[in-house]
mmCIF file of the N, C-alpha and C atoms, coordinates in Angstrom:
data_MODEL
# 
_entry.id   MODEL 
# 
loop_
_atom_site.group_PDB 
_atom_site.id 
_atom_site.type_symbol 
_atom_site.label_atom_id 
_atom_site.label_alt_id 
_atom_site.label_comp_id 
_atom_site.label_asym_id 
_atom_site.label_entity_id 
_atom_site.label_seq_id 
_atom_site.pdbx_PDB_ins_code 
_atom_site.Cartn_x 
_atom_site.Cartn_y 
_atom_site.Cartn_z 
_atom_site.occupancy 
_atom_site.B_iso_or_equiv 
_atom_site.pdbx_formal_charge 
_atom_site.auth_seq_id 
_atom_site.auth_comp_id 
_atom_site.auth_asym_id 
_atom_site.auth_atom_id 
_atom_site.pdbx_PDB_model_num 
ATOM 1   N N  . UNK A 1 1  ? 0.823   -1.200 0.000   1.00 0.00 ? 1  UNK A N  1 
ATOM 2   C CA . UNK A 1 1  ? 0.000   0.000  0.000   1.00 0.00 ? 1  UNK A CA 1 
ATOM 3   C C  . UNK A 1 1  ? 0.866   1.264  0.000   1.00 0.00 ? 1  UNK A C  1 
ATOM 4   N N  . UNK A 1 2  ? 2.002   1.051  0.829   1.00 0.00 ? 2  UNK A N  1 
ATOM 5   C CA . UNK A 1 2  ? 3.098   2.217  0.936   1.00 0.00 ? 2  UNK A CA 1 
ATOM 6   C C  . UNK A 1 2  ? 3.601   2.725  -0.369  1.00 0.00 ? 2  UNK A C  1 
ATOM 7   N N  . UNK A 1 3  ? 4.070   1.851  -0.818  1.00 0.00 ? 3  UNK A N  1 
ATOM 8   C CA . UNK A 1 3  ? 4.742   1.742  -2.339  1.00 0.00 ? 3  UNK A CA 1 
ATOM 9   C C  . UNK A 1 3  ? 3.997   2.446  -3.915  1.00 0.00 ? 3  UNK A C  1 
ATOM 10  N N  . UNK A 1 4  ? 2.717   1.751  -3.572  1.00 0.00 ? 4  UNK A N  1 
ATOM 11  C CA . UNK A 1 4  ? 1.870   2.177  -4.068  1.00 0.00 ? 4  UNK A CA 1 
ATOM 12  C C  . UNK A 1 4  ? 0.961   3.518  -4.096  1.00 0.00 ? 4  UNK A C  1 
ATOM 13  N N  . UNK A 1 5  ? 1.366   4.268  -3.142  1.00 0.00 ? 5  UNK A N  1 
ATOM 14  C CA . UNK A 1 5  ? 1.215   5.245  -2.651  1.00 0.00 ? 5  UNK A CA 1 
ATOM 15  C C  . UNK A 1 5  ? 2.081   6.732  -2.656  1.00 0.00 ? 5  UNK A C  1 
ATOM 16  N N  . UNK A 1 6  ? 3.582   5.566  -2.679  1.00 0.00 ? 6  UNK A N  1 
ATOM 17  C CA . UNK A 1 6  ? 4.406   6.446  -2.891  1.00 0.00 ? 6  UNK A CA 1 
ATOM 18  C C  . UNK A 1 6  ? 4.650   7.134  -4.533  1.00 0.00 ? 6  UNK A C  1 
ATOM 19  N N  . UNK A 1 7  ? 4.480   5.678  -5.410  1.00 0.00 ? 7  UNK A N  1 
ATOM 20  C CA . UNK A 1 7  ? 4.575   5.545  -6.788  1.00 0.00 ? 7  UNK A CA 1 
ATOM 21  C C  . UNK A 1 7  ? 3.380   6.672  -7.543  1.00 0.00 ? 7  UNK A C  1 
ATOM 22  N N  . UNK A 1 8  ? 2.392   7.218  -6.512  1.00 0.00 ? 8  UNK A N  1 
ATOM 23  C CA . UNK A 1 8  ? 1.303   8.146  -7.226  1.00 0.00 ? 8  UNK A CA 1 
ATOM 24  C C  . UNK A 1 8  ? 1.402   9.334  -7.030  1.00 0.00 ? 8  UNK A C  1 
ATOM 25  N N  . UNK A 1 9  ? 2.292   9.716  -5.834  1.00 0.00 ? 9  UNK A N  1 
ATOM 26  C CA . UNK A 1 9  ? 2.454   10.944 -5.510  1.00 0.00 ? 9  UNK A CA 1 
ATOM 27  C C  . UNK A 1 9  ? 3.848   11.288 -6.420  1.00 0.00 ? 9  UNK A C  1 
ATOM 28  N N  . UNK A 1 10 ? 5.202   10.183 -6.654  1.00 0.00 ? 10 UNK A N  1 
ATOM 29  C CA . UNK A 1 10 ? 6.120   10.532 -7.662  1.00 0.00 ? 10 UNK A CA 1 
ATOM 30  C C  . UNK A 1 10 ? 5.978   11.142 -9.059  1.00 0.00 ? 10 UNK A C  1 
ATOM 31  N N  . UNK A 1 11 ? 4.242   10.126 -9.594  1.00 0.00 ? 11 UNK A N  1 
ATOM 32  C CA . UNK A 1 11 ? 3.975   10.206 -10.812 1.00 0.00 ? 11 UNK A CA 1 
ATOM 33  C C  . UNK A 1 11 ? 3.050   11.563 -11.031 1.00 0.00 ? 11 UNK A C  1 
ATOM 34  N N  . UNK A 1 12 ? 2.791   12.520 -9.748  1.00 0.00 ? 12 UNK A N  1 
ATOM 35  C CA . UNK A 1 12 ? 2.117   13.459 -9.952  1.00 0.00 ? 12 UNK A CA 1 
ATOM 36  C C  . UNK A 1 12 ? 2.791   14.504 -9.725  1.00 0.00 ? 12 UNK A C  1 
ATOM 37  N N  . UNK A 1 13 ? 3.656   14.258 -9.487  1.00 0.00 ? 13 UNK A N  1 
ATOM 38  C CA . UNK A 1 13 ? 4.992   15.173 -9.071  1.00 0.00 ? 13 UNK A CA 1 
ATOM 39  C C  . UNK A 1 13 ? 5.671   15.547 -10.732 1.00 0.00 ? 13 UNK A C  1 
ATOM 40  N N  . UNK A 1 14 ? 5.224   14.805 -11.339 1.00 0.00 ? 14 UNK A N  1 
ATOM 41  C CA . UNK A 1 14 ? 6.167   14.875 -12.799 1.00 0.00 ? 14 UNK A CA 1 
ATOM 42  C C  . UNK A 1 14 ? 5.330   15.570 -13.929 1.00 0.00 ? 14 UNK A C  1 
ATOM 43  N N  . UNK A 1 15 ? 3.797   15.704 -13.707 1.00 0.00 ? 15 UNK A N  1 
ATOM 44  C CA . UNK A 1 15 ? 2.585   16.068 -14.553 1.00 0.00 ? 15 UNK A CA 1 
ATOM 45  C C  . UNK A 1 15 ? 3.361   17.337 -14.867 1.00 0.00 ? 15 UNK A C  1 
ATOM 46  N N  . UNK A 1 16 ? 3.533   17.454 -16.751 1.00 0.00 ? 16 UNK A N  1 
ATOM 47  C CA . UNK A 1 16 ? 3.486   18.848 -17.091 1.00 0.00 ? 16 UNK A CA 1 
ATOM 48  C C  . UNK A 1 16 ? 2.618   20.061 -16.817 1.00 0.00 ? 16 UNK A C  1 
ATOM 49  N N  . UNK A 1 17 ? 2.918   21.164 -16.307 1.00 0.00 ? 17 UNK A N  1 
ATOM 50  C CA . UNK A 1 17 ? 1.774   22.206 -16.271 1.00 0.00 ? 17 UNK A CA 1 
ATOM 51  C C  . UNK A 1 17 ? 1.423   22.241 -17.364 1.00 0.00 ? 17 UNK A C  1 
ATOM 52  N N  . UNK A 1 18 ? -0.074  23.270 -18.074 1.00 0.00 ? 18 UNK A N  1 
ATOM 53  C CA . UNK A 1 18 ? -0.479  23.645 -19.470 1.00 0.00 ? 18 UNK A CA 1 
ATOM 54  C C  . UNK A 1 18 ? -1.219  24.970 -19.175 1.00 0.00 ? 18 UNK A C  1 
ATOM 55  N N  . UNK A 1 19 ? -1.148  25.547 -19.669 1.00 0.00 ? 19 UNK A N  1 
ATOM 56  C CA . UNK A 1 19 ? -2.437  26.862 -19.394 1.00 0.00 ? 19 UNK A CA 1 
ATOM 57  C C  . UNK A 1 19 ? -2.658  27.000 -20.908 1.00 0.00 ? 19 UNK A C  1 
ATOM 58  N N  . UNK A 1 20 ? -4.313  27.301 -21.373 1.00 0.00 ? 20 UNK A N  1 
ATOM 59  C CA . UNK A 1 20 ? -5.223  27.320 -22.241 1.00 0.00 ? 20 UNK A CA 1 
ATOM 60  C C  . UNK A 1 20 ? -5.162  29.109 -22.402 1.00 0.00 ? 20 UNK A C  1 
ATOM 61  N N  . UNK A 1 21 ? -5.074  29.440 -23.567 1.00 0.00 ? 21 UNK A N  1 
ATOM 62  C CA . UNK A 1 21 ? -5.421  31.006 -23.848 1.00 0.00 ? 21 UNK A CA 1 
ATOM 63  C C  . UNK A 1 21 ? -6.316  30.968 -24.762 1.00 0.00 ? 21 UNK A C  1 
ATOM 64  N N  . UNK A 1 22 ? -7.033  32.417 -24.799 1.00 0.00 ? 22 UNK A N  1 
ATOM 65  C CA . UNK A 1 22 ? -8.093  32.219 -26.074 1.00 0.00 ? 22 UNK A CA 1 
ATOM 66  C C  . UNK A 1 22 ? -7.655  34.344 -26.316 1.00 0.00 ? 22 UNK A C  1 
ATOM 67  N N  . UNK A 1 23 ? -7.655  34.269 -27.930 1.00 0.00 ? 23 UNK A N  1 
ATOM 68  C CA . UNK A 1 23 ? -7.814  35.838 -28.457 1.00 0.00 ? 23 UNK A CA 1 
ATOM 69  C C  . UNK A 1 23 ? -8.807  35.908 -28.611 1.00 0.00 ? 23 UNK A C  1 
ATOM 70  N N  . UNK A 1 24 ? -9.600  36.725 -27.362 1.00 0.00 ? 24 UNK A N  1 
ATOM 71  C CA . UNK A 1 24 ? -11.211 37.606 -27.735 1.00 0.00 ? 24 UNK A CA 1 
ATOM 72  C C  . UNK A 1 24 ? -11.379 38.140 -28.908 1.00 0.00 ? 24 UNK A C  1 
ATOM 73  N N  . UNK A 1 25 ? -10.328 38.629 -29.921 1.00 0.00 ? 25 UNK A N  1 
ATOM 74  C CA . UNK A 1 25 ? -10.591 39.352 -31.109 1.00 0.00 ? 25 UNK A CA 1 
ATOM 75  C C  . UNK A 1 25 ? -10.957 38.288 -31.996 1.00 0.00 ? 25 UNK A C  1 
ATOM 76  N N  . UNK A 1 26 ? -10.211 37.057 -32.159 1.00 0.00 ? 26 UNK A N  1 
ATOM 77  C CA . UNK A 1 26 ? -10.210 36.497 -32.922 1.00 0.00 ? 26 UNK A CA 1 
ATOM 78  C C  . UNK A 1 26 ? -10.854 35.042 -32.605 1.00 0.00 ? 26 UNK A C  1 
ATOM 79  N N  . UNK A 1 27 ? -10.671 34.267 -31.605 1.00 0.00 ? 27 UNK A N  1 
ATOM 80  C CA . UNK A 1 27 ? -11.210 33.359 -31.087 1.00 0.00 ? 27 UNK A CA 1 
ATOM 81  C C  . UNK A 1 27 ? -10.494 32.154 -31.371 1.00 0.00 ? 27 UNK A C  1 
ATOM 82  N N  . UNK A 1 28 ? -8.923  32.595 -31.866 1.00 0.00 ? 28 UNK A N  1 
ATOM 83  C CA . UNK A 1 28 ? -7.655  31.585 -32.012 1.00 0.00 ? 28 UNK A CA 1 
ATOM 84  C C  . UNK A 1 28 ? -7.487  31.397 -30.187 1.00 0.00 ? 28 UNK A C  1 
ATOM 85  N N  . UNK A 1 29 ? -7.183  30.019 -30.336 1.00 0.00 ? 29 UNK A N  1 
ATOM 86  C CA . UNK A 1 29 ? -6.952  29.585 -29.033 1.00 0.00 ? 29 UNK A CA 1 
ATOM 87  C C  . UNK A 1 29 ? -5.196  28.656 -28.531 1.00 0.00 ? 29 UNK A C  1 
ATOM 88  N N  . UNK A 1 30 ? -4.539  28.859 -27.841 1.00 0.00 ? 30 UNK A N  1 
ATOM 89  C CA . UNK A 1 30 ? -3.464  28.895 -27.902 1.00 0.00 ? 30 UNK A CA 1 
ATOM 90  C C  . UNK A 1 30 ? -2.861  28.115 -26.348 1.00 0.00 ? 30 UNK A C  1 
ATOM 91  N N  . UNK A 1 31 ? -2.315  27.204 -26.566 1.00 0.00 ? 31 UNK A N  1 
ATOM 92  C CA . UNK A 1 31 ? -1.534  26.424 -25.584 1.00 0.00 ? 31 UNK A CA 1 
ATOM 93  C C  . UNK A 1 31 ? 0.148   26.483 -25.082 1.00 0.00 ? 31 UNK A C  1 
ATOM 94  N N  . UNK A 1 32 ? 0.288   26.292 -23.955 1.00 0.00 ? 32 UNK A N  1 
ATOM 95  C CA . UNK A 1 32 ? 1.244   26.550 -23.649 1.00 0.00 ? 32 UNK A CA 1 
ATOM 96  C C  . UNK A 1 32 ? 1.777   25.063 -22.765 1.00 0.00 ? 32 UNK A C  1 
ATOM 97  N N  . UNK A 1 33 ? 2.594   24.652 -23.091 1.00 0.00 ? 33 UNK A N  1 
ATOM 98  C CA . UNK A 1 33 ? 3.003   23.521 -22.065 1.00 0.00 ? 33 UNK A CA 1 
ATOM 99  C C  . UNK A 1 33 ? 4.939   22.668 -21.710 1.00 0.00 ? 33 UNK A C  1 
ATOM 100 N N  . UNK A 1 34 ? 4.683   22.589 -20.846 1.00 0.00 ? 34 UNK A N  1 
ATOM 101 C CA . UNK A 1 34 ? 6.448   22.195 -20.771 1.00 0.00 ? 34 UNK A CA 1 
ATOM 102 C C  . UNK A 1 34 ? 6.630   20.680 -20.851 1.00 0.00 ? 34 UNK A C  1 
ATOM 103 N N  . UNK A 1 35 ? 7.379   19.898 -21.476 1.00 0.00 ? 35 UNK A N  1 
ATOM 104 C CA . UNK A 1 35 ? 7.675   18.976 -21.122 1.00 0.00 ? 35 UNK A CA 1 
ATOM 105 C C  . UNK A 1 35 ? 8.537   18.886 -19.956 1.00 0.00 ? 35 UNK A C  1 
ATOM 106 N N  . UNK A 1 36 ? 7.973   18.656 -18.647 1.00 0.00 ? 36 UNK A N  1 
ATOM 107 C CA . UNK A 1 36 ? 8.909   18.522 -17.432 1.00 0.00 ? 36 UNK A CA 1 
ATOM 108 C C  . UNK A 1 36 ? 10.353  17.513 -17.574 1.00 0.00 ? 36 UNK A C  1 
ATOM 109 N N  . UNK A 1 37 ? 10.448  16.753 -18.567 1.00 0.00 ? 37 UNK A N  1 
ATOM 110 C CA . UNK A 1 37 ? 11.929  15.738 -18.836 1.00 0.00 ? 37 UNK A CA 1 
ATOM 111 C C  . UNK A 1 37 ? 13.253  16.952 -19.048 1.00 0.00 ? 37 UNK A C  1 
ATOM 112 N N  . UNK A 1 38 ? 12.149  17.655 -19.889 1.00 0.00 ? 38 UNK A N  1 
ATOM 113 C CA . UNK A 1 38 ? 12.992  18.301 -20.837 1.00 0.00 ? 38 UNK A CA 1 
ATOM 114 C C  . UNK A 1 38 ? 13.322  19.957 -20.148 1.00 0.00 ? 38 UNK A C  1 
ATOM 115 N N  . UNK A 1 39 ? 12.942  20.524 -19.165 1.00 0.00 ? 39 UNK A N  1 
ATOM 116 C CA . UNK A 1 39 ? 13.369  21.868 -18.922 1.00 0.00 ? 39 UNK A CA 1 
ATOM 117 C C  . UNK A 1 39 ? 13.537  21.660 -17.410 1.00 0.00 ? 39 UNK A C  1 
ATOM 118 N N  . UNK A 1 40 ? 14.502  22.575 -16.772 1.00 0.00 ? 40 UNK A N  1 
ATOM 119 C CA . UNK A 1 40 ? 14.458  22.320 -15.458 1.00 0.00 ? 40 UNK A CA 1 
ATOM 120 C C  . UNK A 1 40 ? 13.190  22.873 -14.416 1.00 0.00 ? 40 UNK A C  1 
ATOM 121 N N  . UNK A 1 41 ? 12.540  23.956 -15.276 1.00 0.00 ? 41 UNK A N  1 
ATOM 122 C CA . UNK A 1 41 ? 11.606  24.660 -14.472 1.00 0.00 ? 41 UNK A CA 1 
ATOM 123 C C  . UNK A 1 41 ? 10.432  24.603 -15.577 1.00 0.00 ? 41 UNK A C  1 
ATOM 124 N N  . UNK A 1 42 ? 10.084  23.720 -15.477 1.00 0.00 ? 42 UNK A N  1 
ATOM 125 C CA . UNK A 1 42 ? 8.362   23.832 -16.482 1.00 0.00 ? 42 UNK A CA 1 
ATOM 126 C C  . UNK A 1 42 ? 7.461   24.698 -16.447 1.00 0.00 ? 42 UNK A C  1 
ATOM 127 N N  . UNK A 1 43 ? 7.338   25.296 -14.908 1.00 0.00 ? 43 UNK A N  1 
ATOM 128 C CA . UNK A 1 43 ? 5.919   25.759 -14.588 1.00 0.00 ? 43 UNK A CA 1 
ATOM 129 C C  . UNK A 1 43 ? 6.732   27.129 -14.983 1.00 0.00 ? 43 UNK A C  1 
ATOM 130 N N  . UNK A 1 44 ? 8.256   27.649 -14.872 1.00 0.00 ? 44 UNK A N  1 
ATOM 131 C CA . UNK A 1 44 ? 8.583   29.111 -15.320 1.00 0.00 ? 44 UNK A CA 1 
ATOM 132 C C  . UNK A 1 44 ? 8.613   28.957 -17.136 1.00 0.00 ? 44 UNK A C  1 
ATOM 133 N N  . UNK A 1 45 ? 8.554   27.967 -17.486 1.00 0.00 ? 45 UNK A N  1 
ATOM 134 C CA . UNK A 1 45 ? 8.326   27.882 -18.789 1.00 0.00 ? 45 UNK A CA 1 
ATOM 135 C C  . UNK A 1 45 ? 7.195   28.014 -19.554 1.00 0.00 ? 45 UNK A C  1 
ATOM 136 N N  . UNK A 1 46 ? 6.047   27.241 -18.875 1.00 0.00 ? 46 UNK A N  1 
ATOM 137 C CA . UNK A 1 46 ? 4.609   28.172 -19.214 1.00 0.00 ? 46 UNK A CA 1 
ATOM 138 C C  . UNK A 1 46 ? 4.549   28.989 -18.993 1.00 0.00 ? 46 UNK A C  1 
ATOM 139 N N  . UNK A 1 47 ? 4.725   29.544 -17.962 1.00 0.00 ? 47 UNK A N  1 
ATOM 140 C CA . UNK A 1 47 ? 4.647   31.028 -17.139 1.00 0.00 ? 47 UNK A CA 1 
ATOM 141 C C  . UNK A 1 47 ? 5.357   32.004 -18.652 1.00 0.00 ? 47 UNK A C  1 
ATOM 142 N N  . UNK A 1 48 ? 6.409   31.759 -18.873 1.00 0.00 ? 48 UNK A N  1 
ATOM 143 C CA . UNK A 1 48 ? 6.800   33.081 -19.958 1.00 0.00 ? 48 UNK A CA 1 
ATOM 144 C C  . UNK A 1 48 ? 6.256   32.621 -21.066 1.00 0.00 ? 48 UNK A C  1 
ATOM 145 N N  . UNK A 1 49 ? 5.660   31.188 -22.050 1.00 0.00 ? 49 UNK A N  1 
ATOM 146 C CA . UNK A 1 49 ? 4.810   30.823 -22.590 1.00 0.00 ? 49 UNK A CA 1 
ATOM 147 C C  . UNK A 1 49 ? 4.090   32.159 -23.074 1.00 0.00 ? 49 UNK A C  1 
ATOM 148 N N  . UNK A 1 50 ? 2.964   31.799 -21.598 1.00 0.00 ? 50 UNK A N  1 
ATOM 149 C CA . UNK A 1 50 ? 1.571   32.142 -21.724 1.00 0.00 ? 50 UNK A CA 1 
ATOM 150 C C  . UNK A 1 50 ? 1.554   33.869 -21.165 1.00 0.00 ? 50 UNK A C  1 
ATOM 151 N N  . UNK A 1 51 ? 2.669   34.546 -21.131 1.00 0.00 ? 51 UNK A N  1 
ATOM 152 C CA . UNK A 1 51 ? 3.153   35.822 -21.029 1.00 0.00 ? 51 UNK A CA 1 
ATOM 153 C C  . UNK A 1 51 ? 3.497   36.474 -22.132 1.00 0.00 ? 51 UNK A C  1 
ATOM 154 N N  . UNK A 1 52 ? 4.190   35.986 -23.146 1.00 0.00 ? 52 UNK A N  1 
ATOM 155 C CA . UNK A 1 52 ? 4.142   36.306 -24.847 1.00 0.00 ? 52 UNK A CA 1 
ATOM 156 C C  . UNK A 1 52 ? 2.763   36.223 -25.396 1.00 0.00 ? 52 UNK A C  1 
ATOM 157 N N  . UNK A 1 53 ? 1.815   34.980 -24.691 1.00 0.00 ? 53 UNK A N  1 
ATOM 158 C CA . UNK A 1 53 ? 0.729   35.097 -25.745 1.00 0.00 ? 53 UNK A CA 1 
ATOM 159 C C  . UNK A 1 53 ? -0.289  36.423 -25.592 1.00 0.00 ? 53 UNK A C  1 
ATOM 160 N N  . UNK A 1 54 ? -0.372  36.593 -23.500 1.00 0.00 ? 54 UNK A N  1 
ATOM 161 C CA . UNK A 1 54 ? -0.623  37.690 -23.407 1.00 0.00 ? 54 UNK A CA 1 
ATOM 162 C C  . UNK A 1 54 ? -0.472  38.620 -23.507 1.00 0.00 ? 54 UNK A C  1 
ATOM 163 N N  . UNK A 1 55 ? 0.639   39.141 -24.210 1.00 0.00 ? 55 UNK A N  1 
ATOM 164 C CA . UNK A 1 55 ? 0.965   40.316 -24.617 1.00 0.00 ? 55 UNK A CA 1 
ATOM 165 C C  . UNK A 1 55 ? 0.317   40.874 -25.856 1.00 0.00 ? 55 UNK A C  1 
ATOM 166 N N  . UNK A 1 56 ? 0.105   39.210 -26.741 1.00 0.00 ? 56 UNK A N  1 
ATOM 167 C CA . UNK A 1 56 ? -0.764  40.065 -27.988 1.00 0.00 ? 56 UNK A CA 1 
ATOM 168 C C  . UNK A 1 56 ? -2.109  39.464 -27.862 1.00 0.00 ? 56 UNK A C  1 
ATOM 169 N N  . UNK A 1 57 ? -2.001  39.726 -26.585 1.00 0.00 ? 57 UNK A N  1 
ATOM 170 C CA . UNK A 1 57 ? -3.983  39.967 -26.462 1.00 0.00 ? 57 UNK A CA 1 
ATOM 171 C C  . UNK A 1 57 ? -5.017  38.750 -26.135 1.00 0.00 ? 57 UNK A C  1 
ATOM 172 N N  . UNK A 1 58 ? -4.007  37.877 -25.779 1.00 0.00 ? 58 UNK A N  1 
ATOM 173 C CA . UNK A 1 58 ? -4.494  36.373 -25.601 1.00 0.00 ? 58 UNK A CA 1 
ATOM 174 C C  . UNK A 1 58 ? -4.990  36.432 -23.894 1.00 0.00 ? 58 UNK A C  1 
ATOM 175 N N  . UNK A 1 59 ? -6.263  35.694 -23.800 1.00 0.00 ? 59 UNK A N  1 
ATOM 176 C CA . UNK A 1 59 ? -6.121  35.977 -22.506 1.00 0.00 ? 59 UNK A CA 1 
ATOM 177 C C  . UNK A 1 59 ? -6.499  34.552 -21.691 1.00 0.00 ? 59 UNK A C  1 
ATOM 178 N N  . UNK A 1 60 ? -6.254  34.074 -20.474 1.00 0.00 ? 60 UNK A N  1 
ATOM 179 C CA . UNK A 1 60 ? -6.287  32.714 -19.975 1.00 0.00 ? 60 UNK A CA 1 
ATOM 180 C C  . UNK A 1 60 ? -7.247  32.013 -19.764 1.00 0.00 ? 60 UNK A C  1 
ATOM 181 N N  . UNK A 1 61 ? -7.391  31.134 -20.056 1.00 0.00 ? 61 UNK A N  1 
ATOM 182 C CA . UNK A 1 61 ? -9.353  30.203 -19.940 1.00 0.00 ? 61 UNK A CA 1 
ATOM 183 C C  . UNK A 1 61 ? -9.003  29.169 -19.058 1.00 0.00 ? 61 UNK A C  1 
ATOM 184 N N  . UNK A 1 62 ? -7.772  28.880 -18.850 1.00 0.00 ? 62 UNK A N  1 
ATOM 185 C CA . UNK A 1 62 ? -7.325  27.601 -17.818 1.00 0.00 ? 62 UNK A CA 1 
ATOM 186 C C  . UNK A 1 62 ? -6.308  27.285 -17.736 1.00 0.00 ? 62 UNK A C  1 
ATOM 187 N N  . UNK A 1 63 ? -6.310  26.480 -16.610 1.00 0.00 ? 63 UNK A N  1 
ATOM 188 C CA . UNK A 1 63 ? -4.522  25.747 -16.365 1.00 0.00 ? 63 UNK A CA 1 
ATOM 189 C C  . UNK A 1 63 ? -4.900  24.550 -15.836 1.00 0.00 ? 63 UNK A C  1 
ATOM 190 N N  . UNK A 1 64 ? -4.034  23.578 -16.189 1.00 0.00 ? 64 UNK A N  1 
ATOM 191 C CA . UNK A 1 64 ? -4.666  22.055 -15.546 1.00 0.00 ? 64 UNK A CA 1 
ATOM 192 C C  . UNK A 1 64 ? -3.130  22.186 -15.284 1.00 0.00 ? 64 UNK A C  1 
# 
């Protein structure tokens, strides 16, 4: 049970962030996401992502 327990909290520990944008002008919708293998800081990697998109006007509908 331990093991098993431990093995779900490791595997949620590793979930890429994503945040969802949408342009009100246009209704193009735009994703942002890190592969956590691949960058040391994922969540600062969406983070400036989804900071370029907002700049041209994109604005956030979600983050899982």
């Amino acid at each position: 049970m331990r093991i098993a327990l431990l093995v779900l909290v490791v595997l949620a520990g590793c979930s890429a962030p994503r945040v969802v944008l949408r342009n009100p002008a246009t209704g193009n919708v735009a994703e942002c996401q890190a592969d956590s293998s691949l960058s040391w800081d994922p969540k600062k990697a969406v983070e400036i992502c989804a900071q370029s998109y907002e700049a041209g006007g994109y604005r956030r509908i979600g983050s899982f």
